[in-house]
C-alpha positions in Angstrom: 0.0 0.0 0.0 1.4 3.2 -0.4 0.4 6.2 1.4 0.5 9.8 -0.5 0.8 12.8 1.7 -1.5 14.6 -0.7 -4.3 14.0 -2.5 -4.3 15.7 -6.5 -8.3 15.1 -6.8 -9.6 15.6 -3.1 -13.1 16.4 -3.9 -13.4 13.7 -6.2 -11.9 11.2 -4.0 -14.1 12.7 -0.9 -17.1 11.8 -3.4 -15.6 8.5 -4.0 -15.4 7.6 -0.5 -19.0 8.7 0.2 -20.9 7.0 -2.3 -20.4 3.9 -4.9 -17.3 3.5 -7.4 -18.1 1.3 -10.5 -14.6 0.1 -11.5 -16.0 -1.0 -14.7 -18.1 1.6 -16.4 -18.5 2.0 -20.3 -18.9 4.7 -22.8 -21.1 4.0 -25.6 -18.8 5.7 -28.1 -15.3 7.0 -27.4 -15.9 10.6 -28.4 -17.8 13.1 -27.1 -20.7 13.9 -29.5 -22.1 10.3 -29.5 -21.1 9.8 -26.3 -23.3 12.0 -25.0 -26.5 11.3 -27.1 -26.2 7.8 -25.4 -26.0 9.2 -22.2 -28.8 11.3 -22.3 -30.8 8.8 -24.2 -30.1 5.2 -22.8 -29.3 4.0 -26.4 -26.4 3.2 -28.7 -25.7 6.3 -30.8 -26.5 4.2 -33.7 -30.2 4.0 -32.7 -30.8 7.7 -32.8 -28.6 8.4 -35.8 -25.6 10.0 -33.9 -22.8 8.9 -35.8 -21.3 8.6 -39.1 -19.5 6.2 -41.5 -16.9 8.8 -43.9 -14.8 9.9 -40.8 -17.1 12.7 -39.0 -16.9 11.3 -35.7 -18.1 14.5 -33.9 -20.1 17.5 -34.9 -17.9 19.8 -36.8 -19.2 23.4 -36.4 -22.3 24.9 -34.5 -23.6 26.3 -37.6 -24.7 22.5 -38.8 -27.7 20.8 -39.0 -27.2 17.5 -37.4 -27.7 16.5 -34.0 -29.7 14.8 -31.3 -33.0 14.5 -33.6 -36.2 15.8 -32.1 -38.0 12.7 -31.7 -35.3 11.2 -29.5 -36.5 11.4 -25.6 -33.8 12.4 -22.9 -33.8 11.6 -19.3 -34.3 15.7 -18.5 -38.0 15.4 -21.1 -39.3 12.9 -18.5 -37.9 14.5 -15.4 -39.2 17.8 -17.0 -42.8 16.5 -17.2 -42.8 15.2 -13.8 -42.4 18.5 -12.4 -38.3 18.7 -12.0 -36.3 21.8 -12.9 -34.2 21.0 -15.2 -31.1 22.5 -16.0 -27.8 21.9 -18.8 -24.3 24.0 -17.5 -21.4 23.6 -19.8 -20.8 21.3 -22.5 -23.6 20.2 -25.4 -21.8 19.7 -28.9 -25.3 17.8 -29.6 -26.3 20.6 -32.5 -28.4 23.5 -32.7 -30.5 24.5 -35.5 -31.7 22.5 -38.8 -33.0 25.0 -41.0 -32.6 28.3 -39.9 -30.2 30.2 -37.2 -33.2 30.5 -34.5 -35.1 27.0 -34.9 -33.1 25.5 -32.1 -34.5 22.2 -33.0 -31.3 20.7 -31.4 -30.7 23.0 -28.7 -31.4 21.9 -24.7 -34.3 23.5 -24.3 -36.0 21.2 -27.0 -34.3 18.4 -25.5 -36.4 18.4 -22.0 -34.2 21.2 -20.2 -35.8 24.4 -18.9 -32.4 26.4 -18.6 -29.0 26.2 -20.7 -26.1 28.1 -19.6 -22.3 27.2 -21.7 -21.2 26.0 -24.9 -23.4 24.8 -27.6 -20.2 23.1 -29.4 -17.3 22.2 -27.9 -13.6 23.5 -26.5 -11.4 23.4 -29.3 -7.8 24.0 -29.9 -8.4 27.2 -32.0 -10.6 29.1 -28.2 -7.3 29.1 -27.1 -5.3 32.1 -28.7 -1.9 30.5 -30.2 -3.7 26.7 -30.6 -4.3 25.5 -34.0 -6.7 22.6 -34.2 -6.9 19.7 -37.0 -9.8 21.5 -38.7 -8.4 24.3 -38.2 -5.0 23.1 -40.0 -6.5 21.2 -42.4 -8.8 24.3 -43.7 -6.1 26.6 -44.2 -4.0 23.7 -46.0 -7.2 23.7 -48.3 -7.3 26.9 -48.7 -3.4 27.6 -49.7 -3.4 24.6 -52.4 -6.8 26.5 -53.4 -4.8 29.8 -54.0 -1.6 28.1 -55.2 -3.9 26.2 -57.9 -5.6 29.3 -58.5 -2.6 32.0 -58.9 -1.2 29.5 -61.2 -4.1 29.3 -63.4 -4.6 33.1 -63.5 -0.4 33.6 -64.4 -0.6 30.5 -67.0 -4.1 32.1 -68.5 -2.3 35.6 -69.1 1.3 34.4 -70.1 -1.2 32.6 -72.8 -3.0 35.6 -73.6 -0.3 37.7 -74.3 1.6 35.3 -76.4 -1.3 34.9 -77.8 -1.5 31.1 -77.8 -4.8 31.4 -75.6 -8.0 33.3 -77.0 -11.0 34.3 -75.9 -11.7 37.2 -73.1 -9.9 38.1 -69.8 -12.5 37.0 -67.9 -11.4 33.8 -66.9 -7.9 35.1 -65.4 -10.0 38.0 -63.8 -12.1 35.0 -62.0 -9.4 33.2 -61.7 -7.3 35.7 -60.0 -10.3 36.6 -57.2 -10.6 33.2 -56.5 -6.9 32.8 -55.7 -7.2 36.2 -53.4 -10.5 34.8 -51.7 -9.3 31.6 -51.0 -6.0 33.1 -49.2 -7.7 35.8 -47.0 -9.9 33.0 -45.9 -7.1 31.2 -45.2 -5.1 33.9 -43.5 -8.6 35.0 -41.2 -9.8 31.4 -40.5 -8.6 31.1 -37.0 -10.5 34.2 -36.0 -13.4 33.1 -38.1 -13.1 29.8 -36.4 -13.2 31.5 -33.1 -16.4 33.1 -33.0 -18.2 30.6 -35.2 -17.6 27.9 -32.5 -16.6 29.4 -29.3 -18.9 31.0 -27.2 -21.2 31.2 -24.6 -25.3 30.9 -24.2 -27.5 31.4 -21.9 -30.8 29.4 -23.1 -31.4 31.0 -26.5 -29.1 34.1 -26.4 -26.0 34.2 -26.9 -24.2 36.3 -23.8 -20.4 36.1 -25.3 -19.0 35.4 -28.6 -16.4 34.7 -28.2 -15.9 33.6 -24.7 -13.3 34.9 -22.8 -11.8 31.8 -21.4 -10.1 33.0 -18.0 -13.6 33.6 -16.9 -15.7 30.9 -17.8 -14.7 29.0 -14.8 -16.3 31.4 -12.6 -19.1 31.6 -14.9 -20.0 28.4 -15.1 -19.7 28.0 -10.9 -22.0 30.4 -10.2 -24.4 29.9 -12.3 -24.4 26.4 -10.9 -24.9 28.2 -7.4 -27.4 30.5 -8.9 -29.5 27.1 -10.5 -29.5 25.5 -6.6 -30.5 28.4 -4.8 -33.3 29.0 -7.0 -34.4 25.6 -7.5 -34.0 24.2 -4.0 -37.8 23.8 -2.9 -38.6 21.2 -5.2 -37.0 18.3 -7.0 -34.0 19.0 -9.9 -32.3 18.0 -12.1 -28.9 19.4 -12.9 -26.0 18.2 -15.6 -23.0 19.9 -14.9 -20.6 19.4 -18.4 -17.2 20.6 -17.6 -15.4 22.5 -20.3 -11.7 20.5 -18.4 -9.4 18.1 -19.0 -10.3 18.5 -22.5 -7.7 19.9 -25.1 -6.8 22.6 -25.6 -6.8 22.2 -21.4 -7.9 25.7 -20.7 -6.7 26.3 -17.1 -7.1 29.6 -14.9 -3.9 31.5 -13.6 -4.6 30.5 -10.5 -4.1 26.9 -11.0 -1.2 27.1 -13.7 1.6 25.8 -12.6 0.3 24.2 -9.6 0.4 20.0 -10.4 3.9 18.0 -10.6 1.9 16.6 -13.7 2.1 19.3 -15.9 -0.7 21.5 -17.8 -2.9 18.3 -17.7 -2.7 17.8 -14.0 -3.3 21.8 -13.6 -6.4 21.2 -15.4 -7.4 18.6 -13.5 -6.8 19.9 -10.1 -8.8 23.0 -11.3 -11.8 20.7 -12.4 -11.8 19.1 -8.9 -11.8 22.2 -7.0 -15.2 23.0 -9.2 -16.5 19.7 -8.0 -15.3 20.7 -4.1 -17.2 24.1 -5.2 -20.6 22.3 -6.7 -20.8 20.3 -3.4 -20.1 22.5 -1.1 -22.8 24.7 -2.8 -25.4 21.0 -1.8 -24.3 21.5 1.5 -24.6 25.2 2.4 -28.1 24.6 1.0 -29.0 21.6 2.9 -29.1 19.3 0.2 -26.5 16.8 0.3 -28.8 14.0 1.7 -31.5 14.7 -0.5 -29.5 14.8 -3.8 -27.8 12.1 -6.0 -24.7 13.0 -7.7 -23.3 11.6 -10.3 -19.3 11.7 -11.9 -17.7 10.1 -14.8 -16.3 11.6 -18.2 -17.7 10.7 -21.9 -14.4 8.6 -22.8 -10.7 8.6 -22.2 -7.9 10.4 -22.6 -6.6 11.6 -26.2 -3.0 9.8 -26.6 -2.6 11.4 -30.0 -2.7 15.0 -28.0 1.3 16.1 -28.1 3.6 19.1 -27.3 6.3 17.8 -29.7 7.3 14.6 -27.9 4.9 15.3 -24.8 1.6 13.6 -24.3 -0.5 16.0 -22.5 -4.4 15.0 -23.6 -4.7 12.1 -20.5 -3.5 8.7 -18.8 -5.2 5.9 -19.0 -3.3 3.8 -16.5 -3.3 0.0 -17.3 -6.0 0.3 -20.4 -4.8 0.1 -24.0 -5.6 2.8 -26.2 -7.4 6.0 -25.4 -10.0 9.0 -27.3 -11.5 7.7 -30.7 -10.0 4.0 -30.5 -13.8 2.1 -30.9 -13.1 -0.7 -28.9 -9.6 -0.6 -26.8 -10.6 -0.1 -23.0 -8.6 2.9 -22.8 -11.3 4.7 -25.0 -14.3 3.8 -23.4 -13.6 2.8 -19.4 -14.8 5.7 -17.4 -14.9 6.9 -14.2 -18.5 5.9 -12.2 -19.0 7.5 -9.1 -22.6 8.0 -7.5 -22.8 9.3 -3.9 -26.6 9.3 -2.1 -26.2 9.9 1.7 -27.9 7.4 3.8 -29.6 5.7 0.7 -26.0 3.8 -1.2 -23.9 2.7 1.2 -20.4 4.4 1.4 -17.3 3.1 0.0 -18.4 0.2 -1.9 -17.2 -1.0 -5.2 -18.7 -2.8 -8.3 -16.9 -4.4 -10.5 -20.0 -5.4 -12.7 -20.1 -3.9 -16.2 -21.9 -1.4 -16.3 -22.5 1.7 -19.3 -23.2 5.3 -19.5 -26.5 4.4 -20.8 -27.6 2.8 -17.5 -28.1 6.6 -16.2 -31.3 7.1 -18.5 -33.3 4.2 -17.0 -31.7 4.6 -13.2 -32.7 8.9 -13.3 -36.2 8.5 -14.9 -37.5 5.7 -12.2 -35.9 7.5 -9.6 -37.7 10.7 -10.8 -41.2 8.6 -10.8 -41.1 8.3 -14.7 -41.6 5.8 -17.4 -38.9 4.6 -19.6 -40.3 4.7 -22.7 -42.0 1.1 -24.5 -41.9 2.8 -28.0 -38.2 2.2 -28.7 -35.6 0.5 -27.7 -33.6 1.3 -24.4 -30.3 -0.3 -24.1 -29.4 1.1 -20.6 -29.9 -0.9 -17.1 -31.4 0.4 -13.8 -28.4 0.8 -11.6 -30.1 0.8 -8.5 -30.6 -2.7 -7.7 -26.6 -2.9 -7.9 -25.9 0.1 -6.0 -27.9 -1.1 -3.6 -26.8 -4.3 -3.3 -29.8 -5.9 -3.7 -28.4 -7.6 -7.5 -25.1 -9.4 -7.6 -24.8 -9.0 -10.7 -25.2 -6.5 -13.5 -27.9 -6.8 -15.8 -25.7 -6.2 -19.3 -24.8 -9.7 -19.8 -23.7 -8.1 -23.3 -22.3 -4.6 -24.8 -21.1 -3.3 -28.0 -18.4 -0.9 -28.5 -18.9 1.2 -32.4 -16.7 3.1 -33.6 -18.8 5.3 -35.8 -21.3 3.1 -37.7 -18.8 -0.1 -37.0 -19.0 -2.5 -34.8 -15.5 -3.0 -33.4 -15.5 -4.7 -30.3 -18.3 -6.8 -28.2 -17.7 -8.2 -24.5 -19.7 -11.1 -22.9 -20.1 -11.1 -18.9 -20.4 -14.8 -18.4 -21.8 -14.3 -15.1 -21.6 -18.3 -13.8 -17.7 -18.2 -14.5 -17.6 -14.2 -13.2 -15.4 -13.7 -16.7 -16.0 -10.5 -19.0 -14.6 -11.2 -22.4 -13.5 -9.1 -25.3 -14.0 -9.6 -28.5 -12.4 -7.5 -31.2 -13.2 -7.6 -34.8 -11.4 -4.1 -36.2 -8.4 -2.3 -34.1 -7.2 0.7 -35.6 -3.1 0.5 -37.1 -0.9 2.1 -34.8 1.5 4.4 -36.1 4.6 4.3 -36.2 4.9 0.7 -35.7 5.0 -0.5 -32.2 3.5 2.9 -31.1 0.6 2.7 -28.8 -1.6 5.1 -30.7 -2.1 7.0 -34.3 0.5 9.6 -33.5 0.6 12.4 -36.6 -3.4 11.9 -36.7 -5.8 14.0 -34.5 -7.4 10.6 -33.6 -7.3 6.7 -35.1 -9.6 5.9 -37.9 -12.4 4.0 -37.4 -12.4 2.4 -41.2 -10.3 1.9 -44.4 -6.6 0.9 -44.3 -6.0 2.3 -41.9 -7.6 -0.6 -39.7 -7.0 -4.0 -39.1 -9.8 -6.5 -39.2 -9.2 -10.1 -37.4 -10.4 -13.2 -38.6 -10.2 -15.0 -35.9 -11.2 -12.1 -34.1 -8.9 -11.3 -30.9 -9.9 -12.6 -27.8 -9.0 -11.4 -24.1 -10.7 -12.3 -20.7 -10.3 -8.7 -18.9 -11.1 -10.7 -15.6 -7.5 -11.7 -15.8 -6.0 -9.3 -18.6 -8.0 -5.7 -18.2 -5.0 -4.4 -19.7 -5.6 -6.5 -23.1 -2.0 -7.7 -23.6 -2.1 -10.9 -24.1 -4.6 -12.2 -26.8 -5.9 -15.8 -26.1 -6.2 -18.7 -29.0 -7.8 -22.1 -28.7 -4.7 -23.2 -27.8 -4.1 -21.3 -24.8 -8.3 -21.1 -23.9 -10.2 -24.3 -24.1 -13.7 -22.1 -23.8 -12.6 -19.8 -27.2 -14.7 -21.5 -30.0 -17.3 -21.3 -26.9 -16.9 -17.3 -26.1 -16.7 -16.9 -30.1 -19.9 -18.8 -31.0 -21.9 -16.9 -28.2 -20.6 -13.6 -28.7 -21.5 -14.2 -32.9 -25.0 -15.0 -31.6 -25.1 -12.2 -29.2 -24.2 -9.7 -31.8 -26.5 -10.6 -34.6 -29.3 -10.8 -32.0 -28.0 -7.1 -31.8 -28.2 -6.3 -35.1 -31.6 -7.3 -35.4 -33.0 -5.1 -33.2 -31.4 -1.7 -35.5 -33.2 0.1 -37.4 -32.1 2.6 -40.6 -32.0 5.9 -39.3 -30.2 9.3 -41.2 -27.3 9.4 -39.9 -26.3 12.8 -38.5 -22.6 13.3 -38.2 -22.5 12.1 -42.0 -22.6 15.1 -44.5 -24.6 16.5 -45.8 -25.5 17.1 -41.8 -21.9 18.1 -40.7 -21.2 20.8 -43.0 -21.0 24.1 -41.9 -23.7 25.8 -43.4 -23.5 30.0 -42.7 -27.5 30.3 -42.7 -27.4 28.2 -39.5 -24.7 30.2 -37.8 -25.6 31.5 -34.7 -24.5 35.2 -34.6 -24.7 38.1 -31.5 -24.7 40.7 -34.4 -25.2 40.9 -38.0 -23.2 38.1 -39.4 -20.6 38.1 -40.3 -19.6 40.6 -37.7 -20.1 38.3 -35.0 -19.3 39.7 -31.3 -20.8 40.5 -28.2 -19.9 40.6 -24.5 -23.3 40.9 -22.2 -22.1 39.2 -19.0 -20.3 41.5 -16.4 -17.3 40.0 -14.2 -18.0 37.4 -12.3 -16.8 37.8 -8.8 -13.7 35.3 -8.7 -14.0 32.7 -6.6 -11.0 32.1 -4.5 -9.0 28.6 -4.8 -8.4 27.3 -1.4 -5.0 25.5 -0.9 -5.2 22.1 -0.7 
């Protein structure tokens, strides 16, 4: 055992020790935007549509028209019409509008919450002045062939005219020519375009800063947090704080730069923990901690492909292979599961039953006296008879792991043997060989060449091997034609259950499309600031 004098996540650890740990909990997807749908919907991503299968494995720009499609039901409509306030802080990246800049058919507020305050997309490299993201980079590289192609075509065009060995007018040059200059001021003002076309802030369907100014958001986002309890505290709530941290580009306060032995990631993540120190010391000024469930985890795991040169800096995934976008390696989709109810779940307990992001949409909605809904179907699990300790076991004997529209991976809790095994069909190619990522890509493919598919598919029992190391054979496992065969089964029982849905991170959807751009001015003149200082709440040393 080894004793640490201090603690780098106290408040999460304090939660930890309060309430139930679930040691193996599973995104649905391992990005964010699908991710998330799951979440808040209790299905696969494929079911509602929120994925794609050309490589869009997020939402690319607010000003799109995919996302979390209006006939899909979240937790927060159900809680919402059984009389809970219902409230979104941070994070969406589930879309916005589909047809005009003000339909909000995506946005929160048509998605079951009364109040929205934070990003509609998503941090991103380019909020952070002197980042450059991948879209970022790959626009302007665009953009400069686009001009090279273009200058050359105009200087070819008039060397022709006036040799004469081209006719005809000087029209084409003249186009030619503008194209070339339009393509390289676009290039030259992207970042800034990118900047307020994706980063700012809302507050339901207003836009308060565009864009954000990130040393305050912090603050921001705590107090209206506070400002959600306090008014909210009579009755029953529900509240889904999204943190903006330990997210690239890992947008840290001056306060807590510097702070962690860890580096800029560890700064981030000490400052995220200090909000959730903030967030429940706000439940327990108001006299709520007993009354209120709380629930931590993340939407998938840290980026490995996330470098300062040589320096990994997007997140550690301990023992797990893999990490952010990798469809089925553990690193990319085993999560952090803590839920803490004073004097209902007994404190300090762990589970070690799989268990999935989706299981929050049927555990919230019974809680909250609701009905999960009959008309579709819900892949999540009711946690409570596990937290509780009234299960032994979980009630997933099986779970999928897509990457995009693919099925990469399955796993198979054979609950009379207590083994979980994994079954991969498609892992993506690490690069360079013997790397333990896609280093030089923003994240690994999930199709293509750039992807090996197994036949037989690899096999690991993460009962003995969480860390997937050592793939099993039927020489070496005496149940593998066994696992295989029930697995196969398993899966095209799955499959039978999809339906064909439009698929919304697939373009046309995930194009940006400026009629749908969300502006705080006349676009494209796109800025406002209408929220005063925050008062700055004070880190206290740890």
């Amino acid at each position: 055992m080894l004793h640490l004098e201090h603690s780098w996540t106290p408040n999460v650890d304090r939660l930890a020790a309060d309430g139930v740990m679930l040691t193996q909990h599973i995104a649905a997807a391992s990005v964010c935007t699908p991710s998330r749908a799951a979440f808040l919907t209790g299905r696969y991503p494929l079911r509602s549509g929120m994925v794609s299968s050309n490589g869009y494995r997020v939402l690319q720009w607010t000003g799109v028209s995919g996302g979390l499609p209006p006939n899909e039901t979240t937790f927060a409509k159900i809680l919402k019409d059984k009389g809970y306030a219902t409230g979104l802080i941070g994070k969406w990246h589930l879309g916005l509008n589909c047809e005009s800049s003000d339909d909000y058919c995506h946005h929160p507020l048509s998605h079951g919450f009364d109040h929205f305050y934070g990003m509609p997309f998503s941090m991103m490299g380019d909020c952070e002045p002197g980042e450059v993201s991948e879209k970022r980079a790959g626009l302007e590289h665009k953009l400069n062939v686009c001009s090279h192609v273009m200058a050359l075509a105009a200087f070819t065009l008039t060397a022709g005219k006036l040799t004469r060995l081209v006719a005809g007018s000087w029209t084409l040059v003249i186009c030619s020519a503008i194209v070339a200059l339009l393509c390289l001021t676009t290039s030259h003002f992207m970042g800034a375009l990118i900047v307020h076309a994706d980063c700012f802030l809302m507050r339901n369907h207003a836009i308060t800063e565009q864009p954000m100014s990130l040393q305050r958001t912090t603050a921001l986002m705590l107090k209206e947090v506070s400002s959600f309890v306090k008014r909210n505290k009579q009755g029953p709530f529900l509240l889904f704080v999204s943190f903006l941290h330990v997210h690239t580009p890992l947008i840290t306060t001056e306060n807590f730069r510097g702070r962690s032995p860890h580096g800029l990631y560890g700064d981030n993540t000490e400052e995220m923990d200090w909000m959730v120190g903030q967030i429940l010391d706000t439940l327990d000024t108001e006299g709520l901690t007993n009354s209120t469930l709380v629930y931590f985890t993340s939407d998938h795991g840290g980026s490995l492909e996330a470098q300062f040169g040589n320096h990994q800096y997007g997140g550690w995934n301990g023992i797990y292979k893999g990490g952010k976008g990798m469809g089925g390696w553990e690193g990319g989709i085993r999560v952090p599961g803590i839920l803490r109810w004073p004097g209902v779940l007994p404190a300090g307990r762990l589970i070690h039953e799989p268990t999935s992001l989706m299981d929050v949409f049927p555990t919230v909605v019974q809680l909250g006296g609701g009905q999960v809904p009959h008309d579709r179907v819900i892949d999540g699990r009711d946690l409570l008879p596990l937290l509780l300790g009234t299960a032994q076991h979980s009630e997933h004997e099986f779970l999928m792991h897509y990457c995009e529209s693919f099925l990469h991976a399955a796993r198979w809790h054979q609950r009379n043997r207590g083994a979980v095994w994994k079954v991969h069909y498609v892992t993506p190619v690490f690069h360079p060989a013997g790397a333990s990522a896609c280093y030089g890509r923003g994240v690994c493919p999930c199709s293509g060449d750039k992807v090996a598919h197994h036949d037989p598919p690899l096999l690991f029992d993460l009962s003995r091997d969480p860390s997937e190391a050592h793939a099993l054979t039927p020489d070496t496992e005496s149940s593998f034609h066994e696992v295989m065969e029930r697995i196969t089964k398993a899966m095209e029982d799955h499959r039978r259950t999809l339906s064909p849905v439009p698929l919304q991170l697939d373009m046309p959807d995930n194009l940006w499309k400026p009629w749908l751009q969300p502006c705080c001015g006349r676009f494209p003149l796109c800025w406002c600031d209408r929220e005063a200082d925050p008062q700055e709440p004070t880190a206290r040393e740890n």
